[in-house]
C-alpha positions in Angstrom: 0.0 0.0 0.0 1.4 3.7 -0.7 1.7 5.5 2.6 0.4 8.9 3.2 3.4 9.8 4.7 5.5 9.1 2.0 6.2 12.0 -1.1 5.0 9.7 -3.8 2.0 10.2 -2.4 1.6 13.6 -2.1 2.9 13.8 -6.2 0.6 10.9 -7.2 -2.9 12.6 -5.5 -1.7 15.8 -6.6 -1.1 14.9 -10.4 -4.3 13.0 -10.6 -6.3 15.6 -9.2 -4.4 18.5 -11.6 -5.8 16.1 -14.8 -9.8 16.0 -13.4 -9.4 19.8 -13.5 -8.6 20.9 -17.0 -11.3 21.7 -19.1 -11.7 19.5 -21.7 -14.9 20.4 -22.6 -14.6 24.0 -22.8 -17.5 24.5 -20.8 -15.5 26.7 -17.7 -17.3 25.4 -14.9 -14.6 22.6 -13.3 -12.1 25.5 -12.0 -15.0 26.8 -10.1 -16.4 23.6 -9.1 -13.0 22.2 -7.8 -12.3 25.4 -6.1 -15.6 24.9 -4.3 -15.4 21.2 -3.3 -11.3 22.3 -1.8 -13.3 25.1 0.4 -15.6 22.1 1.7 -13.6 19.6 1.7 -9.8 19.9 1.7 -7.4 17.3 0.3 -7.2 15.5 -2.7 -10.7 14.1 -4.4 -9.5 10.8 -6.1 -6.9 9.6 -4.0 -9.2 10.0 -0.5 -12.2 8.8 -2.1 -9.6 5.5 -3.2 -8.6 5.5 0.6 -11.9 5.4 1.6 -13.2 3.0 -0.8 -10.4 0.2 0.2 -11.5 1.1 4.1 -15.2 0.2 3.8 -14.4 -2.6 1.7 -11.8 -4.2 3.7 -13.8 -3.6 7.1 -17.5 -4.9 5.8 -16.5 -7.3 2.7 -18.2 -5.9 -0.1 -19.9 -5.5 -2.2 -19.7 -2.5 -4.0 -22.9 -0.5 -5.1 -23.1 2.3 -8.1 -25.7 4.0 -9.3 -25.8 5.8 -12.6 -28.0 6.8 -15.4 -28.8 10.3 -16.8 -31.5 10.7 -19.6 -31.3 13.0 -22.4 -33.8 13.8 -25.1 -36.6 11.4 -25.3 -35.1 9.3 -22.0 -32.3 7.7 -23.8 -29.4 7.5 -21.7 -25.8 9.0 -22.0 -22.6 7.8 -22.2 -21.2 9.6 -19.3 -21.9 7.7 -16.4 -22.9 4.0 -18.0 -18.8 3.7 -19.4 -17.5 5.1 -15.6 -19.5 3.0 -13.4 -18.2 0.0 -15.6 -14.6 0.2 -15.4 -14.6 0.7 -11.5 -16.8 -2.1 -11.4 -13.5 -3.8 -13.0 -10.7 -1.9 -10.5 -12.9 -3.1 -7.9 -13.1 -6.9 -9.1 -9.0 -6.8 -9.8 -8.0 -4.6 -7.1 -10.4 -5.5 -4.1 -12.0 -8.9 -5.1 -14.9 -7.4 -4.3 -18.0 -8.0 -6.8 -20.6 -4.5 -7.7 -24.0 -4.2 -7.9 -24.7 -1.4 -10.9 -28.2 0.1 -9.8 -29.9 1.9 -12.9 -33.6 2.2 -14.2 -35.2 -0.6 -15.7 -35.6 0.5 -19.0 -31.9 0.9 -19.8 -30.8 -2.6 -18.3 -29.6 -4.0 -22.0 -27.6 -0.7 -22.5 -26.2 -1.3 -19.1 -25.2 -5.0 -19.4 -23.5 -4.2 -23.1 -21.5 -1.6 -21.2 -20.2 -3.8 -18.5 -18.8 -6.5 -21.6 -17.2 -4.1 -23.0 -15.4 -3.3 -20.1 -14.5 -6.8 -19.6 -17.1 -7.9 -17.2 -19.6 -10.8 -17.2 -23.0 -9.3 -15.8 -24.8 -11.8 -14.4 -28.7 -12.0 -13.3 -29.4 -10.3 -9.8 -29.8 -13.1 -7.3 -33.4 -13.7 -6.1 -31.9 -13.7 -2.4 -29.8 -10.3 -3.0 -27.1 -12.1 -1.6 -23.6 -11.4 -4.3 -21.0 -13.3 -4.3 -18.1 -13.5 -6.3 -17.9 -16.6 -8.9 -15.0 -18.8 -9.8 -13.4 -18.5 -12.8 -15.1 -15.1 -13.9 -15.5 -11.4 -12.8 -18.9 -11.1 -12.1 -20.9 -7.9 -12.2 -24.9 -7.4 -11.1 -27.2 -5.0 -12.5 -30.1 -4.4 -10.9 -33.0 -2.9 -12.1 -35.2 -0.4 -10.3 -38.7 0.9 -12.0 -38.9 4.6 -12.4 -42.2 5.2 -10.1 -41.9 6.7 -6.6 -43.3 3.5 -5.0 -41.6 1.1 -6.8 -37.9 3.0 -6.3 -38.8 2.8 -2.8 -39.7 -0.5 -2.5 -36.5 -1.9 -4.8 -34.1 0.3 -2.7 -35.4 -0.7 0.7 -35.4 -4.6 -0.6 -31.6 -4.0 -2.2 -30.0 -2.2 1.2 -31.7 -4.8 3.5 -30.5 -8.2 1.6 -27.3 -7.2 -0.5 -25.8 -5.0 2.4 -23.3 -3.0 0.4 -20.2 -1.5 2.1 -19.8 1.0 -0.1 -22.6 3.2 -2.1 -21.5 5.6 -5.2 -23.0 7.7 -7.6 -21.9 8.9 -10.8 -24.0 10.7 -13.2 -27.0 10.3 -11.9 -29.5 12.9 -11.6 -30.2 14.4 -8.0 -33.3 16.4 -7.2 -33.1 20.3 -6.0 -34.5 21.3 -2.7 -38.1 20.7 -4.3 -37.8 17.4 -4.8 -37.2 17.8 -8.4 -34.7 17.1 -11.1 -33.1 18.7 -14.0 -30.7 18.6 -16.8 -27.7 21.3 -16.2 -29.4 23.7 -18.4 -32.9 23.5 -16.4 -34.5 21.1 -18.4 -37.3 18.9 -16.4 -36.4 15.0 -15.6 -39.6 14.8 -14.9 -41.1 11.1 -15.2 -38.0 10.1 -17.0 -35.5 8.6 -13.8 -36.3 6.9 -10.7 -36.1 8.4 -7.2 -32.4 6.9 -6.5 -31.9 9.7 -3.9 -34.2 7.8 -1.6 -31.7 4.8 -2.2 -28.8 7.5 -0.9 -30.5 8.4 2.1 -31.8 5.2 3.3 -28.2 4.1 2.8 -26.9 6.9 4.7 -29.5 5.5 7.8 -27.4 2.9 7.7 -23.8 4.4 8.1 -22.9 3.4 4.3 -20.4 5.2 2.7 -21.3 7.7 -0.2 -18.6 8.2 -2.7 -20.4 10.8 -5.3 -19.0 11.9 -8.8 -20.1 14.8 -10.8 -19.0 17.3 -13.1 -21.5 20.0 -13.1 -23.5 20.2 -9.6 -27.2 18.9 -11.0 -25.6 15.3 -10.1 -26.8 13.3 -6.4 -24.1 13.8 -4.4 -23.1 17.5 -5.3 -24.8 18.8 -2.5 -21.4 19.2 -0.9 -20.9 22.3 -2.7 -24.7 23.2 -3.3 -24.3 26.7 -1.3 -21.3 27.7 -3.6 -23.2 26.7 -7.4 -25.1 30.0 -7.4 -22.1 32.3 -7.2 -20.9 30.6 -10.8 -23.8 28.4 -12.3 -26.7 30.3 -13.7 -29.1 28.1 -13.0 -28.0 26.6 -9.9 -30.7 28.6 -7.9 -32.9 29.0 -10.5 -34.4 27.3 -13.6 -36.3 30.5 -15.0 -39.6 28.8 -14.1 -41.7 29.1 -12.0 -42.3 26.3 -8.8 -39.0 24.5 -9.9 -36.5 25.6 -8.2 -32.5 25.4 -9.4 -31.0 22.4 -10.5 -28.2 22.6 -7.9 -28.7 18.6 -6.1 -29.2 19.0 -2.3 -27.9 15.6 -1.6 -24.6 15.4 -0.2 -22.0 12.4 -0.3 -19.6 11.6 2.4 -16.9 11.9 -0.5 -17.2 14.1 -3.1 -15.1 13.6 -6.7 -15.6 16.1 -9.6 -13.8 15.9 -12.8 -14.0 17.9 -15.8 -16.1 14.7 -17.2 -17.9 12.2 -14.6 -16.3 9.3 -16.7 -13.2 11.1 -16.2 -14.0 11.1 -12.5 -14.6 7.9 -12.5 -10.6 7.3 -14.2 -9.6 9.3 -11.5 -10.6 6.7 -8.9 -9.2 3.8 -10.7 -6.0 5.6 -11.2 -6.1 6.3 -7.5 -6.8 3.1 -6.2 -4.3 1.8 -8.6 -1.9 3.6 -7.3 -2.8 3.1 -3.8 -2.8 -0.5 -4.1 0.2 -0.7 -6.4 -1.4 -2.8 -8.3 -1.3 -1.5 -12.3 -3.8 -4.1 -13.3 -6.1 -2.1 -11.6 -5.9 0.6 -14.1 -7.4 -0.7 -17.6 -5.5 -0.3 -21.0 -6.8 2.6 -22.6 -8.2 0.5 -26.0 -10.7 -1.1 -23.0 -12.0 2.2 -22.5 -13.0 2.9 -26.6 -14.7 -1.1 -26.6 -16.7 -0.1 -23.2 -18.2 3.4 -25.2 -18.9 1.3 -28.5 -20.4 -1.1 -26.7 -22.6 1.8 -24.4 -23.6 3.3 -28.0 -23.9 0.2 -29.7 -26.8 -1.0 -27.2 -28.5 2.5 -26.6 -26.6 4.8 -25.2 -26.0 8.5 -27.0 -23.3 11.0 -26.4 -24.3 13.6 -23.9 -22.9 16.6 -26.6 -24.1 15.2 -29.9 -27.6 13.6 -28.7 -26.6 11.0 -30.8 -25.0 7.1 -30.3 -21.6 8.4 -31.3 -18.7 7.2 -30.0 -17.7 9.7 -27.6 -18.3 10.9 -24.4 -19.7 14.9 -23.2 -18.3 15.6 -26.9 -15.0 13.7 -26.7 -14.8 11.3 -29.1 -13.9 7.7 -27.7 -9.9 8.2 -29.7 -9.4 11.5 -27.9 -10.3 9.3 -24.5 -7.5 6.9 -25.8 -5.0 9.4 -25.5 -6.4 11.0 -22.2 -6.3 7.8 -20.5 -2.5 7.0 -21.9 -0.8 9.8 -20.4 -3.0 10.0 -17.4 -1.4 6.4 -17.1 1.8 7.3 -18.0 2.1 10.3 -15.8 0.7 8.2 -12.7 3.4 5.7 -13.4 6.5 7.5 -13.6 5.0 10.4 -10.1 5.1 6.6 -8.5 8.7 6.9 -10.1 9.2 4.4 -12.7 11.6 5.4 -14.6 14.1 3.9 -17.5 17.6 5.9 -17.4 19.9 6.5 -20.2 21.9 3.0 -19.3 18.2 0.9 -19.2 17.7 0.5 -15.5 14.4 0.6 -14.4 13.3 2.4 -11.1 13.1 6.5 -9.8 15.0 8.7 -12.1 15.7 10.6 -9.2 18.2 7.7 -7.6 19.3 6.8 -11.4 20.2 9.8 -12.9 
């Protein structure tokens, strides 16, 4: 395990949490949004929420839970979110032995289950006991389904939380309602009707003393209540959606752990580079040509881009190649801060003691 008193990993959290803040997109909010989160909660994002995670999991067994799922026009569901909740489904399998429980409405299941093959899972049927367990031979992940009427949300997430018991709840791109109860789209457009009530699942799970790792990138997300007093000052519609009885679309509920990235896939990277790094384990960290199969695969089965509105390859407008290379240096750069190094005589180890 790295040790937090050690400099590696003070450069390690550092560089990781310097790539979740550039601005990929364009858009301008992360600065803001990362300036707001340090004023809440100091540190760094991706490597604490990695500490955190291995804590839970190694003091209650497993398994992991994730919720995701964001709807865009006519309730199809993005890319951003799906492709993240995936690939830490795999970190957690390789680095933690620990199988995850992906929570999403019922009508994107097949979209879901695509997702998790291409990221080099096996999803398998949700138990009728709710009791997961790992499976010999193959890296199992569950998806379980959860209608998207009030009474029916309830009554899955009360039913999931009593029998599967998870150490460790996280949500990544996935809507979270406003102080009204409501939910929205960044730019104030109504949910209404079209995602089920998973903040109900958040709470209860907080009754319980689970831990609640959020991810978001632009403060609409459940979990980004941690930084719901700071929104107004930079997001227009934070506070208010222009009409009337709605409210803002700033989420009021608040994880225990709080990761934003530029992207909330990117977020999600950030956690497996994390954990990879705390574990030293590089296995835990995927090859980057996993990460263009998992957004075919999301597209390929229903899934649309969150940018273009359309089942192309990419993810809040970055195409899956331009991921590619993101992922490759954020790999590269995560390796050699842990100092691997090759010097100008081919030894391997930290340049520092080499050159």
């Amino acid at each position: 395990m790295l040790q937090q008193n050690s400099k590696q990993y003070q450069r390690v959290g550092r560089t990781i949490d310097d790539f979740m803040t550039l601005d990929y997109t364009g858009v301008g909010l992360i600065g803001n949004i990362y300036a707001a989160l340090q004023k809440r909660q100091p540190g760094f994002a991706c490597l604490g929420a990695a500490e955190r995670i291995v804590e839970a999991v190694k003091g209650q067994g497993g398994p992991v839970l994730i919720a995701t799922g964001f709807p865009e026009g006519g309730g199809a569901p993005e890319t951003d979110g799906p492709v993240g909740a995936a690939l830490m489904a795999r970190a957690f399998f390789l680095g933690l032995g620990v199988p995850t429980v992906i929570v999403i409405d019922e009508d994107w299941e097949e979209m879901m289950v695509q997702t998790c093959r291409g990221a080099g899972l096996a999803p398998m049927p949700f138990p009728a006991d709710g009791v997961v367990k790992g499976i010999d031979y193959l890296r199992p992940v569950y998806i379980r389904t959860v209608p998207k009427d009030t009474e029916g949300s309830h009554r899955v997430s009360d039913d999931l939380l009593e029998r599967t018991r998870p150490s460790v709840m996280i949500s990544i791109e996935r809507p979270g309602c406003n102080s009204l109860g409501l939910y929205h789209g960044l730019g104030g457009r109504p949910l209404d009707g079209l995602v089920a009530d998973l903040d109900y699942l958040f709470y209860q799970g907080k009754q319980r003393g689970i831990l609640h790792i959020g991810v978001g990138d632009g403060g609409n997300e459940l979990g980004m209540g941690v930084i719901a007093e700071d929104l107004p000052t930079f997001s227009p519609k934070a506070e208010s959606t222009g009409v009337p009885g709605r409210g803002g679309v700033a989420a009021v509920n608040a994880a225990d752990h709080l990761v934003v990235a530029n992207v909330s896939n990117w977020g999600a990277t950030g956690i497996i580079a994390a954990l990879s790094a705390l574990l030293e384990n590089p296995i835990v960290f995927h090859e980057p040509e996993l990460e263009i199969r998992c957004i075919e695969c999301c597209v390929n089965s229903g899934g649309v881009d969150g940018m273009f509105m359309a089942p192309e390859p990419a993810v809040d407008g970055i195409s899956a190649l331009e991921w590619e290379g993101l992922l490759r240096t954020l790999r590269a750069s995560v390796r050699r801060t842990l100092g691997d190094s090759i010097n100008w005589q081919g030894e391997r180890g930290d340049w520092r003691q080499l050159k």
